[in-house]
DSSP file (Angstrom, degrees, kcal/mol; ACC not computed):
  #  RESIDUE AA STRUCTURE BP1 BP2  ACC     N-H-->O    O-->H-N    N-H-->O    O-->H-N    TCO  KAPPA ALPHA  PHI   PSI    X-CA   Y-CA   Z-CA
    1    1 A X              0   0    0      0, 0.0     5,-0.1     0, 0.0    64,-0.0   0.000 360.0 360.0 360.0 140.2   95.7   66.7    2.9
    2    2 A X     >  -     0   0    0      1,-0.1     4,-1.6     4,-0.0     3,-0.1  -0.261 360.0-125.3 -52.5 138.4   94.4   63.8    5.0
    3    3 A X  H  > S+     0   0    0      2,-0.2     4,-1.6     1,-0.2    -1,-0.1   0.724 122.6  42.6 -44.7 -33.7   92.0   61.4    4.0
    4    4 A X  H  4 S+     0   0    0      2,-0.1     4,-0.4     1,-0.1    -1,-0.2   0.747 112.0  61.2 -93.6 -18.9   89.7   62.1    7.1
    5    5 A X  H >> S+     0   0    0      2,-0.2     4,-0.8     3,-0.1     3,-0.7   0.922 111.1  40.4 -35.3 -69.3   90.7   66.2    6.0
    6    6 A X  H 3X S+     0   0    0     -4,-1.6     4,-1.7     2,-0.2    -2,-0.1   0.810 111.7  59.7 -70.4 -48.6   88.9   65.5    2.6
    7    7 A X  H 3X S+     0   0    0     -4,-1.6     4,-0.9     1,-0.3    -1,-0.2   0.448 110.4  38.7 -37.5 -28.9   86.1   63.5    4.3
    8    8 A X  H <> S+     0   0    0     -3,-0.7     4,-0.7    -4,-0.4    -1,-0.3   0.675 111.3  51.8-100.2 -40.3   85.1   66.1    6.2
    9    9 A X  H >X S+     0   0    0     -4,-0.8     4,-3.8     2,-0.2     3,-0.8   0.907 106.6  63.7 -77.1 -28.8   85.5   68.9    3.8
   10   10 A X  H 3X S+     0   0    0     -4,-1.7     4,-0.7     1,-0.3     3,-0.3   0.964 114.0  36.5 -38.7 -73.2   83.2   66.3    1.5
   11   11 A X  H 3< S+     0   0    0     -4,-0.9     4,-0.4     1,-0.2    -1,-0.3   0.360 109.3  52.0 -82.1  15.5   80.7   66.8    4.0
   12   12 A X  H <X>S+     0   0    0     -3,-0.8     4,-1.1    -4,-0.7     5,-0.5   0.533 106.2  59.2-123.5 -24.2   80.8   69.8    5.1
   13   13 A X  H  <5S+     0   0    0     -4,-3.8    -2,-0.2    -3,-0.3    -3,-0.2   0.704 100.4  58.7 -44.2 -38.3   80.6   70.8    1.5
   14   14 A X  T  <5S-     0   0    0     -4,-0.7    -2,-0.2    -5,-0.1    -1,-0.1   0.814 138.6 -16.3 -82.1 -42.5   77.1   68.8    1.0
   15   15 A X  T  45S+     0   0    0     -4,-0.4    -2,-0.1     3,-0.0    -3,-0.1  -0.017 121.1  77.7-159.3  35.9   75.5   70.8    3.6
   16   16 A X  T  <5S+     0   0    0     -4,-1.1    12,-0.7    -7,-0.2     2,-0.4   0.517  76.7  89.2-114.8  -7.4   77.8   72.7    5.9
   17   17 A X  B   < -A   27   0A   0     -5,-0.5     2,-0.3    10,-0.2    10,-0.2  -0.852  48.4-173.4-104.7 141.6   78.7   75.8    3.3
   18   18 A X        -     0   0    0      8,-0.7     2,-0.0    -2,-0.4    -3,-0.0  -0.964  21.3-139.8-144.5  98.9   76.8   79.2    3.0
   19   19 A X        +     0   0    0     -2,-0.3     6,-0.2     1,-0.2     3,-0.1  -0.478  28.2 168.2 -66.3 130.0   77.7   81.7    0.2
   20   20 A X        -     0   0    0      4,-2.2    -1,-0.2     1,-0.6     5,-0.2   0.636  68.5  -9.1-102.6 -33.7   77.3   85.2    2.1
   21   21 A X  B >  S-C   24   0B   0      3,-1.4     3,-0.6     4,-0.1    -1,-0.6  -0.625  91.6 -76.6-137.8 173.7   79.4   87.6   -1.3
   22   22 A X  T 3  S+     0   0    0      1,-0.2    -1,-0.1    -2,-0.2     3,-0.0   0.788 133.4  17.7 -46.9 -52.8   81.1   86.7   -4.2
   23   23 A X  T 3  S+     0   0    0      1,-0.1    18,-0.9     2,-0.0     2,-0.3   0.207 104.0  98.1-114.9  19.9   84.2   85.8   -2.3
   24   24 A X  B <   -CD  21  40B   0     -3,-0.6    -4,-2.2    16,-0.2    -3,-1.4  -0.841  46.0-179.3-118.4  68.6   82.8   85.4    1.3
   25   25 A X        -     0   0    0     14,-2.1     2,-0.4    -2,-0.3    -6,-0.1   0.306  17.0-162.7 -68.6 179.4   81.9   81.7    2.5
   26   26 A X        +     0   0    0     12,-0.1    -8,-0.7   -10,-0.1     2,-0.5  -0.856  23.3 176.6-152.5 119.7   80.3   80.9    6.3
   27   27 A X  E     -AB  17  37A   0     10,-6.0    10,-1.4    -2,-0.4   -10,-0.2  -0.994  31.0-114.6-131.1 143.5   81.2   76.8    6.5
   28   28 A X  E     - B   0  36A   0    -12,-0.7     8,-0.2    -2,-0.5     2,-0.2   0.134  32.3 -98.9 -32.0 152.7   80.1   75.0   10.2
   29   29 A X        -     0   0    0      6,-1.1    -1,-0.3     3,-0.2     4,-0.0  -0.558  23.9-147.1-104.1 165.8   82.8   73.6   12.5
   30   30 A X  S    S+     0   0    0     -2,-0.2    -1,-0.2    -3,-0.1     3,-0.1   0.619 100.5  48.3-110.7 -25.9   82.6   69.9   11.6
   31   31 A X  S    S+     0   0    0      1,-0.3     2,-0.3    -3,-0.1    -2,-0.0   0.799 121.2  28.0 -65.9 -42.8   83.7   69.5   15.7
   32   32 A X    >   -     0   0    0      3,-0.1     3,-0.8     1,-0.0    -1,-0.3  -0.972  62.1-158.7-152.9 121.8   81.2   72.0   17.2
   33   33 A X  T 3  S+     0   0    0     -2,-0.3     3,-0.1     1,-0.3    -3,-0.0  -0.136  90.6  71.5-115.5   6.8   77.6   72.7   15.5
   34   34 A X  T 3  S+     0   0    0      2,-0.1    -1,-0.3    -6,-0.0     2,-0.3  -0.035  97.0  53.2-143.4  23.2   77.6   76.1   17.6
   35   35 A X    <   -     0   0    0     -3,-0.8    -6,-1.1     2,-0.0     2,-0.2  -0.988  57.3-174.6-138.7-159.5   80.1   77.6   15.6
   36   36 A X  E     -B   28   0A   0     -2,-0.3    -8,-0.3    -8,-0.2     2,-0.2  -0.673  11.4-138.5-146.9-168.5   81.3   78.6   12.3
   37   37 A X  E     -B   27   0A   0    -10,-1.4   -10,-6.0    -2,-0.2     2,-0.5  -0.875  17.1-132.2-169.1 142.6   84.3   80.3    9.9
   38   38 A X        -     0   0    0     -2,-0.2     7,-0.7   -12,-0.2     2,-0.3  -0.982  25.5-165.7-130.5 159.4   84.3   82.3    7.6
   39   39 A X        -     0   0    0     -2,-0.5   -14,-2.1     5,-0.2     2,-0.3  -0.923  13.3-177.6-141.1 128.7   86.2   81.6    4.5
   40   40 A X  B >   -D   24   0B   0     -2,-0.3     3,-3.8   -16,-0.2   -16,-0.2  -0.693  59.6 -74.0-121.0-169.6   87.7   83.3    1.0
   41   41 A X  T 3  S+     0   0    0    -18,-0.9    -1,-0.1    -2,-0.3   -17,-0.1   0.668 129.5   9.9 -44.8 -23.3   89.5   82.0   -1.7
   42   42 A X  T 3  S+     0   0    0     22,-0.0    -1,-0.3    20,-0.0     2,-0.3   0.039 117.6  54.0-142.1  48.0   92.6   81.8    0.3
   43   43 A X    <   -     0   0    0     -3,-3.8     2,-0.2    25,-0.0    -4,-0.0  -0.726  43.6-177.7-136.8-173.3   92.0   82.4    4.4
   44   44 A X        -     0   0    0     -2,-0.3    -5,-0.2    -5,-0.1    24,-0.1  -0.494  27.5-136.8-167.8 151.4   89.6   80.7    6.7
   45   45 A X        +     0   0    0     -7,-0.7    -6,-0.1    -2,-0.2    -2,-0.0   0.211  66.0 116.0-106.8  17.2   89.8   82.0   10.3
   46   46 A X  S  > S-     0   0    0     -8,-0.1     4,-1.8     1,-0.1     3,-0.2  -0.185  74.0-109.8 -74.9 166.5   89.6   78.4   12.0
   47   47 A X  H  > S+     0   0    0      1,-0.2     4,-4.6     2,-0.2     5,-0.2   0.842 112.3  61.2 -58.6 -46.2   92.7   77.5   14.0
   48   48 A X  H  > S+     0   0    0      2,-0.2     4,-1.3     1,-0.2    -1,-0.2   0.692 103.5  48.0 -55.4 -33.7   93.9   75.3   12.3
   49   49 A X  H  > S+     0   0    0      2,-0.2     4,-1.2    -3,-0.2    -1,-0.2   0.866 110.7  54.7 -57.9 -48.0   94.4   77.5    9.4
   50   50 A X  H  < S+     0   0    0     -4,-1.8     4,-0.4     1,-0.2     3,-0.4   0.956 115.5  38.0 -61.2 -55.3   95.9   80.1   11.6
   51   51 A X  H >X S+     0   0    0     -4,-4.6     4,-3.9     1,-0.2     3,-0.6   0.729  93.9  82.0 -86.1  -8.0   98.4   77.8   12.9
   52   52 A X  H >X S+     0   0    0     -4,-1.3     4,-1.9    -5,-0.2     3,-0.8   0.943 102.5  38.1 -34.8 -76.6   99.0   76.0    9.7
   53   53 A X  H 3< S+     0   0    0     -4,-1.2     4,-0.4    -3,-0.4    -1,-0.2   0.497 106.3  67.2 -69.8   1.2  101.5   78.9    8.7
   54   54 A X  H <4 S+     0   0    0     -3,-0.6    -1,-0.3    -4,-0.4    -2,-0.2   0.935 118.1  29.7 -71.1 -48.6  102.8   79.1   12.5
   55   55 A X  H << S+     0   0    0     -4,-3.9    -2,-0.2    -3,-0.8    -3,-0.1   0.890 132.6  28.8 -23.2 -87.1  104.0   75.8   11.5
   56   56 A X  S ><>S+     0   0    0     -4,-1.9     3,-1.2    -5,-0.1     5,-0.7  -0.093  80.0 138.4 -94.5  14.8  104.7   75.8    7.8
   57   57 A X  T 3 5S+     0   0    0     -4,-0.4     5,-0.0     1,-0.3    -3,-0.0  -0.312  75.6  17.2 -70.9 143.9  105.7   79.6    7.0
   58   58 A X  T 3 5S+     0   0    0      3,-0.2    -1,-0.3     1,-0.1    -5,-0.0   0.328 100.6  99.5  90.4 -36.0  108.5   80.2    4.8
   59   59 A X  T < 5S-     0   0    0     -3,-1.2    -1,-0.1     2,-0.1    -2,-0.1   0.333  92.2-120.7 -82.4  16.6  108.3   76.4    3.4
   60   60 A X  T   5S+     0   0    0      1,-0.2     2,-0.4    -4,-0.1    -3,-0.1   0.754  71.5 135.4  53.4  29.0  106.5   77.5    0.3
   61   61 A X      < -     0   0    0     -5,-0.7     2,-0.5     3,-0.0    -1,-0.2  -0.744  54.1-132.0-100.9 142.4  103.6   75.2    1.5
   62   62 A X        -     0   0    0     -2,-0.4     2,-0.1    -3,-0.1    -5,-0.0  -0.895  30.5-118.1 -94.8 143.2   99.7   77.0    1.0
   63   63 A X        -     0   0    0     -2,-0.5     2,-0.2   -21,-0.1   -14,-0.1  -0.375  39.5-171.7 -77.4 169.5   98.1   76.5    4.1
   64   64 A X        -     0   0    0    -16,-0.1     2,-0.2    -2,-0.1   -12,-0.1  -0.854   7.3-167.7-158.7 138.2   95.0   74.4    3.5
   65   65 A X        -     0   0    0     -2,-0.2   -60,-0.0     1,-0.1   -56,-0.0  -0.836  46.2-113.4-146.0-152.5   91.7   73.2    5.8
   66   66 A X  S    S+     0   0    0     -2,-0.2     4,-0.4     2,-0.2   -54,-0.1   0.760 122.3  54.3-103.5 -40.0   88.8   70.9    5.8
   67   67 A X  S  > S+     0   0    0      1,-0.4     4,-0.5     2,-0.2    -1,-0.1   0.640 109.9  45.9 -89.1  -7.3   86.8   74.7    5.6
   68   68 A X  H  > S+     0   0    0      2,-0.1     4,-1.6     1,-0.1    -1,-0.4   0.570 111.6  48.4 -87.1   1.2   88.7   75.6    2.8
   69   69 A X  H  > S+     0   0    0      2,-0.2     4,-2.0     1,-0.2    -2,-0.2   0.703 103.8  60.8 -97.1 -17.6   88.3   72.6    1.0
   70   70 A X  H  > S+     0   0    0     -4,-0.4     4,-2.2     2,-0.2    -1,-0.2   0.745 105.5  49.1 -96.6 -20.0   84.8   72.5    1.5
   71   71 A X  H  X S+     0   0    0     -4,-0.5     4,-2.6     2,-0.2    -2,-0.2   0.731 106.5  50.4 -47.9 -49.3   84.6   75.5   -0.2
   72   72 A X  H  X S+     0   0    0     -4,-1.6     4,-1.5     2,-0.2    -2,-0.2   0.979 116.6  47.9 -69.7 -65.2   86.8   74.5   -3.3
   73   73 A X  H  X S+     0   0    0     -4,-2.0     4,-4.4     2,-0.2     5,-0.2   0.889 107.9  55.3 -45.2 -58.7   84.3   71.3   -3.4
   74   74 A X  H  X S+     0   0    0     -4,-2.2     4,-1.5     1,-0.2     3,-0.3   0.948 110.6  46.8  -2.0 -97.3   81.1   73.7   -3.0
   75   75 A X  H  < S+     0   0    0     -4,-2.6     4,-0.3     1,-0.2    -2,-0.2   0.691 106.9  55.0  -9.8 -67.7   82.2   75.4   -5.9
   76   76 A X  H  X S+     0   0    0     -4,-1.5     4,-2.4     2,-0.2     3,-0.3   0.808 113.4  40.6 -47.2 -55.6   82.9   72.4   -7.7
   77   77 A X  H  X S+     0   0    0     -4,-4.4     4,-3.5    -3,-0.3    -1,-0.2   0.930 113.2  51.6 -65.6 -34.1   79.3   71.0   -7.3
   78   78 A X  H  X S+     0   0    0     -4,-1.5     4,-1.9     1,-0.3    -1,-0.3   0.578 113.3  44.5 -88.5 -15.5   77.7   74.2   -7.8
   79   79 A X  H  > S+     0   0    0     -3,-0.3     4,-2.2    -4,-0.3    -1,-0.3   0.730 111.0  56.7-103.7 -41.4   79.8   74.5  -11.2
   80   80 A X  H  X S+     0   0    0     -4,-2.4     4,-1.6    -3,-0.2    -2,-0.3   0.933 110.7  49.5 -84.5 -44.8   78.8   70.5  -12.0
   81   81 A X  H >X S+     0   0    0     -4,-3.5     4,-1.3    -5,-0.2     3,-0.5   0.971 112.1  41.8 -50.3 -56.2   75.0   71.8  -11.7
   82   82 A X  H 3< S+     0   0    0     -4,-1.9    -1,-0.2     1,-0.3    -2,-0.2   0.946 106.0  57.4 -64.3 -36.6   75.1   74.6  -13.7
   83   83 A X  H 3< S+     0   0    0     -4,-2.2    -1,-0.3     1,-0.2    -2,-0.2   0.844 106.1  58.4 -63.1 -22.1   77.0   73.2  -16.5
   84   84 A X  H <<        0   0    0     -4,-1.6    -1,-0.2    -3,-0.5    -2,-0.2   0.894 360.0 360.0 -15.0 -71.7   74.0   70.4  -16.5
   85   85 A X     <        0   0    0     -4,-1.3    -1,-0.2     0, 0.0    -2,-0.1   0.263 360.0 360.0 -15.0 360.0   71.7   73.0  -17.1
């Protein structure tokens, strides 16, 4: 994943992610502020996702995006808070 990939997901993490269910994300286009994705532990319905495995299918790669990433990071913080507690 890209450096400007990570960057994004960074921020999009900080204030771009919305838990709706247990495994059911809503993360903000980092492009366009008038829509959104929604995202689980391993999909996201952005394009980029979609075409990721148009790409890479069959190469053993998992597709990856900035909105999944931002998810895994989410997580992360939300996991660095509680354990604080």
């Amino acid at each position: 994943m890209s450096a400007g990939t990570i960057r994004k997901a960074r921020d999009l993490a900080k204030n771009g992610v919305v838990k709706i269910e247990d495994d059911l994300y809503q993360v903000k286009s980092s492009s366009d502020p008038s829509k959104s994705y929604f995202i689980t532990s391993d999909s996201c319905d952005c394009l980029g996702f979609k075409n990721f495995y148009k790409f890479h299918h069959g190469k053993g790669i998992k597709a990856n995006c900035s909105h999944l990433e931002a998810v895994r990071i989410f997580k992360e913080m939300k996991e660095n808070l509680n354990s604080k507690k």
